[in-house]
C-alpha positions in Angstrom: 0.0 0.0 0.0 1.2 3.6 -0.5 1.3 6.4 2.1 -1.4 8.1 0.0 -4.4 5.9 0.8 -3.7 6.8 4.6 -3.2 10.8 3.9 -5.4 11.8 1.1 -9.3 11.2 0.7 -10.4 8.3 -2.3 -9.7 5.1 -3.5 -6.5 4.1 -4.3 -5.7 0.9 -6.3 -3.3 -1.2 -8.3 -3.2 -2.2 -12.0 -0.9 -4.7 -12.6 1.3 -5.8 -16.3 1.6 -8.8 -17.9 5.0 -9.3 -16.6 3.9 -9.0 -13.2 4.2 -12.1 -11.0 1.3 -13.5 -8.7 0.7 -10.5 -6.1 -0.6 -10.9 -2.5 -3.4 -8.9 -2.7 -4.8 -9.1 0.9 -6.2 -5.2 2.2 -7.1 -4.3 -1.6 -10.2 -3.2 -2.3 -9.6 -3.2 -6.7 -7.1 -4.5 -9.5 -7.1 -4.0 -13.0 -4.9 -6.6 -14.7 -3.9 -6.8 -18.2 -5.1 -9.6 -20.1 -3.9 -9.3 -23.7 -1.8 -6.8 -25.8 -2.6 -6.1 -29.8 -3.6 -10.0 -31.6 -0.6 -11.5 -30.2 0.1 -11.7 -26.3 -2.4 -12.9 -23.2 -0.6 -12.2 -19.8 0.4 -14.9 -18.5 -0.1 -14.3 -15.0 -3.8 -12.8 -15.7 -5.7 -15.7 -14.0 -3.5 -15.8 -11.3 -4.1 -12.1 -10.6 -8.1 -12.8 -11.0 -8.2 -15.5 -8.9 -6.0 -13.4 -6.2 -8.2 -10.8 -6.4 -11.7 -13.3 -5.9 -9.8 -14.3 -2.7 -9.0 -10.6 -1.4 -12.4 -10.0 -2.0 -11.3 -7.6 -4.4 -13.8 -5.4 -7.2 -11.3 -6.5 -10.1 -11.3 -5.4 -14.2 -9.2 -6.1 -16.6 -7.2 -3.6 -19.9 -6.2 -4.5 -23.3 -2.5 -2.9 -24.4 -4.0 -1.0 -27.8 -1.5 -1.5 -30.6 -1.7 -0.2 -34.3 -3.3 -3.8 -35.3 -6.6 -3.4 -37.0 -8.6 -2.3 -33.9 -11.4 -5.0 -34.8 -9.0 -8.0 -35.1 -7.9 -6.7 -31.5 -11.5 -6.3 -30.0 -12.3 -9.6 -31.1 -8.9 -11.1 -29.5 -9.5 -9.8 -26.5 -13.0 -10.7 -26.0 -12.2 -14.0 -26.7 -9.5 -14.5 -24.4 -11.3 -12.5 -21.3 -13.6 -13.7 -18.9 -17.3 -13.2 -19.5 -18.7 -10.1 -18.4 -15.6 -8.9 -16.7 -14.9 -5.1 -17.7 -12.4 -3.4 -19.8 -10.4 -0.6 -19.7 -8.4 0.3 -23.1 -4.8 1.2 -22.6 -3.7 3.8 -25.3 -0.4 4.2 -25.4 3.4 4.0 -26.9 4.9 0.4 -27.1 8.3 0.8 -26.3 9.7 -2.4 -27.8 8.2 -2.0 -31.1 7.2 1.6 -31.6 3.4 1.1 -31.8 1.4 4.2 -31.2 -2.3 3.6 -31.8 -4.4 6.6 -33.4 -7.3 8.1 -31.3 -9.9 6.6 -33.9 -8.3 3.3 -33.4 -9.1 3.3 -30.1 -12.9 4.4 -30.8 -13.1 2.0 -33.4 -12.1 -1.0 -31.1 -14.0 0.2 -28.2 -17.2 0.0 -30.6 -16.4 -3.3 -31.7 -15.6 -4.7 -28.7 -19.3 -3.6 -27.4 -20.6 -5.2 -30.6 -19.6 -8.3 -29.4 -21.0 -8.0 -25.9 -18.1 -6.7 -24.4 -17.7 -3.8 -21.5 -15.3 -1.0 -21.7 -16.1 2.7 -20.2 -12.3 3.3 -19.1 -9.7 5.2 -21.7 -6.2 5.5 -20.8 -4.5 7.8 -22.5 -2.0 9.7 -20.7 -1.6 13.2 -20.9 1.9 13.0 -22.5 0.9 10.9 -25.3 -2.5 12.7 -25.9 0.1 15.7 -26.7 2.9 14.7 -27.8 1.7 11.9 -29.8 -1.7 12.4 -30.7 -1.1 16.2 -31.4 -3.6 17.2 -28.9 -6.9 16.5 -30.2 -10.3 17.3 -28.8 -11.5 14.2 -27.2 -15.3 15.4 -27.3 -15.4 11.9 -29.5 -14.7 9.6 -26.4 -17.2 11.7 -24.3 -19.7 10.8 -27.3 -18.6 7.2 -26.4 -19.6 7.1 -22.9 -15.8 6.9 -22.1 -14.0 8.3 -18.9 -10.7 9.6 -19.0 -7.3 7.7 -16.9 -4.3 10.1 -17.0 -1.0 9.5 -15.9 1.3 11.6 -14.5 4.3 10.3 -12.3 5.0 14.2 -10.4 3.9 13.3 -7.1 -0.4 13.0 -5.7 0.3 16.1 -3.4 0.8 17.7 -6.9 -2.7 17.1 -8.2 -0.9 17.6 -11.4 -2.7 13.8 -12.5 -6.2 15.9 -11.7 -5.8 18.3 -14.9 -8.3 18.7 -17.8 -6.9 17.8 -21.7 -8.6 17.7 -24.4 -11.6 18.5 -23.2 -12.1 15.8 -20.1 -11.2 15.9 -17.2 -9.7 12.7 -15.8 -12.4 10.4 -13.7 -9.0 8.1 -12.2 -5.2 9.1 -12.0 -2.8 6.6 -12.5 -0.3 8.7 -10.0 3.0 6.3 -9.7 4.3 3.2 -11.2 6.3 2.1 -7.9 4.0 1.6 -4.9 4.8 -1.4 -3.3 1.9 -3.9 -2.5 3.3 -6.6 0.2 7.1 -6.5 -1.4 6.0 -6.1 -4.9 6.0 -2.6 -7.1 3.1 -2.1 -9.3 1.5 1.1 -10.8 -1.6 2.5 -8.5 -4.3 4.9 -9.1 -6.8 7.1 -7.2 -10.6 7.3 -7.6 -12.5 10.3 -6.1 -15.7 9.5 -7.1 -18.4 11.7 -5.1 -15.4 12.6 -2.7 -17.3 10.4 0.3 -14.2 9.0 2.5 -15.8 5.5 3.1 -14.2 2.8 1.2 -18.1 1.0 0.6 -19.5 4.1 -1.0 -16.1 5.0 -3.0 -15.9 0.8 -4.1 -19.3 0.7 -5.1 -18.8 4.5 -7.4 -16.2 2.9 -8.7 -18.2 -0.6 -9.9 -20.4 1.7 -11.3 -18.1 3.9 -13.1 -15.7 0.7 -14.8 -19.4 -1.0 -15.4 -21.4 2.1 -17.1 -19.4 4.7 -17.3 -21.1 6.9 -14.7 -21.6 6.9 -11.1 -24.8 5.2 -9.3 -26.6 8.7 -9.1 -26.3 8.5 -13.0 -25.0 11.9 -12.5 -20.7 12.5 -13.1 -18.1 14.4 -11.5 -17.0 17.1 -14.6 -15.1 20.5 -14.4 -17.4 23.6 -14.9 -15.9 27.0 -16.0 -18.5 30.1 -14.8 -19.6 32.3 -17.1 -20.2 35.6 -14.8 -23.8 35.0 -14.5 -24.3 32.8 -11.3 -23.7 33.4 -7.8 -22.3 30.5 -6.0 -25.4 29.4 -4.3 -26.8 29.1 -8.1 -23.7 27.3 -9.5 -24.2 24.8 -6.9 -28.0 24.7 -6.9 -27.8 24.0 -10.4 -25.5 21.2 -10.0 -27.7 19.4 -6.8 -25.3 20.4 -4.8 -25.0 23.3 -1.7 -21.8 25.8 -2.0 -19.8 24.3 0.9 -20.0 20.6 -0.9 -19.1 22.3 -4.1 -16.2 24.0 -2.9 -14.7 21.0 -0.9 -15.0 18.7 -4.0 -13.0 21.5 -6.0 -10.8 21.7 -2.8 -10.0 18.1 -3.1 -9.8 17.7 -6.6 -7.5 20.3 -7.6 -5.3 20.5 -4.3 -6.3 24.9 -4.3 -8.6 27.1 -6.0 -7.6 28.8 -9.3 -6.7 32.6 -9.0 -10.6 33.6 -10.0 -12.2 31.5 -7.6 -9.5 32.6 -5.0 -9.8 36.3 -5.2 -14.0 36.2 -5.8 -14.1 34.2 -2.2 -11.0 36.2 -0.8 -13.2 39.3 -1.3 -16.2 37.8 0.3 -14.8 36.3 3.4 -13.3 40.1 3.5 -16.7 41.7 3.0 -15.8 43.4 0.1 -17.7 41.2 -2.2 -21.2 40.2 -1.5 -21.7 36.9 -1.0 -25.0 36.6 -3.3 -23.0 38.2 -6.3 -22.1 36.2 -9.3 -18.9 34.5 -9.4 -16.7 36.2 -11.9 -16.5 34.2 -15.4 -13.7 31.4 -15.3 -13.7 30.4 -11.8 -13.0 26.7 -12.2 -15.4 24.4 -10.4 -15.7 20.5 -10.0 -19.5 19.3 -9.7 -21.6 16.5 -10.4 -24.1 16.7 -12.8 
């Protein structure tokens, strides 16, 4: 386990590789483990990690490695080599032994074929640094159309929040915050999950079933960043959202680690009484709400 589970509020979990031996995972509460890569690889130690997970008690998923295969050759080789009904997370990324580097509409095209044949996936990763540096940026309005949620990955450190940031148009839903936390001797990557920001692991576990399983939390409602527009006061902002202004602000507290410089000086003022608390909040304070 890592020191963040104990000092910040969420879920925090491993995902383990296809390289990864059989881990102990006694005190876990989720695991997603890879189960095949491109047309060509099944990880070995995939039941294993299932099985260890069933015994933990353990909410577990599994993610396909996306290569630059024909995306429907892939969908169909992984559905036919995963367990049925277990859900999917697509892994987007560079393959560093052969140079792969799947194309956002790859992605989308075997995330729709994989539901064609029954299959469940909701969960994109696709780290900032490749959605930039690779991918050239795009708008990812298309996975959003898809029912998708966003997993970053940024190794700078969780009190950085940095994992927390909006690209492309999403805002990540899980962070994928280190690749060396050990679990019982063994490092693995983990990830955190906010979801409603409750701090009981029962309510968190079953946000994040919900999440992995439809792509949204039980309240059919999910957590997104809202940018004001200078026409709501925060009692409305939150109102709007189903939420009152102290929940607002703590889930924007917690999310982002501090307030961004609008949101900052419009509350500075009114805890100073130079601002009224019933005016509207200046346009591009940065909120996180569910809706």
């Amino acid at each position: 386990m890592t020191a963040d589970a104990a000092t910040y509020p969420g879920l925090f979990y491993p995902d383990v590789s296809g390289d990864a031996g059989s881990v102990d995972l006694t005190g876990i509460h989720a695991l997603c483990a890879k189960c095949t890569e491109g047309t060509y690889y099944i990880a070995p130690h995939y039941p294993a990690h299932v099985a260890n997970a069933k015994a933990a008690g353990a909410f577990c998923f599994a993610y396909h490695f996306l290569t630059t295969e024909n995306p429907q050759a892939q969908a169909a080789y992984c559905h036919q080599h995963l367990d049925p009904g277990m859900p999917l997370m697509v892994d987007v990324e560079t393959q560093t032994q052969t140079g792969s580097k799947p194309s956002l509409q790859q992605a989308l095209d075997f995330v729709t074929h994989f539901r064609s044949l029954g299959g469940v996936v909701h969960l994109c990763y696709l780290p900032q640094w490749y959605w930039s540096s690779v991918l050239g940026s795009p708008d990812l309005a298309a996975l959003k159309k898809l029912g998708l949620v966003l997993v970053s990955s940024d190794y700078a450190g969780y009190g950085t929040h940095a994992g927390w940031a909006a690209y492309g148009g999403m805002a990540p839903t899980i962070w994928q915050y280190t690749s060396s936390a050990s679990v019982h001797g063994i490092n693995v990557d983990f990830n955190a999950f906010l979801g409603s920001g409750a701090t009981d692991v029962p309510t968190l576990l079953a946000e994040l079933k919900a999440v992995v399983t439809t792509g949204k939390l039980p309240s059919q409602k999910t957590w997104q960043e809202l940018v004001t527009k200078g026409d709501k006061s925060l009692a409305e902002v939150a109102k709007a959202c189903g939420m009152n202004p102290a929940e607002l602000l703590r889930a924007t507290a917690v999310r982002y680690g501090r307030f961004d410089g609008v949101t900052h000086d419009f509350l500075d003022g009114v805890f100073a009484g130079t601002v009224a608390a019933g005016s509207n909040v200046p346009a591009g304070a940065r909120f996180w709400v569910l809706r």
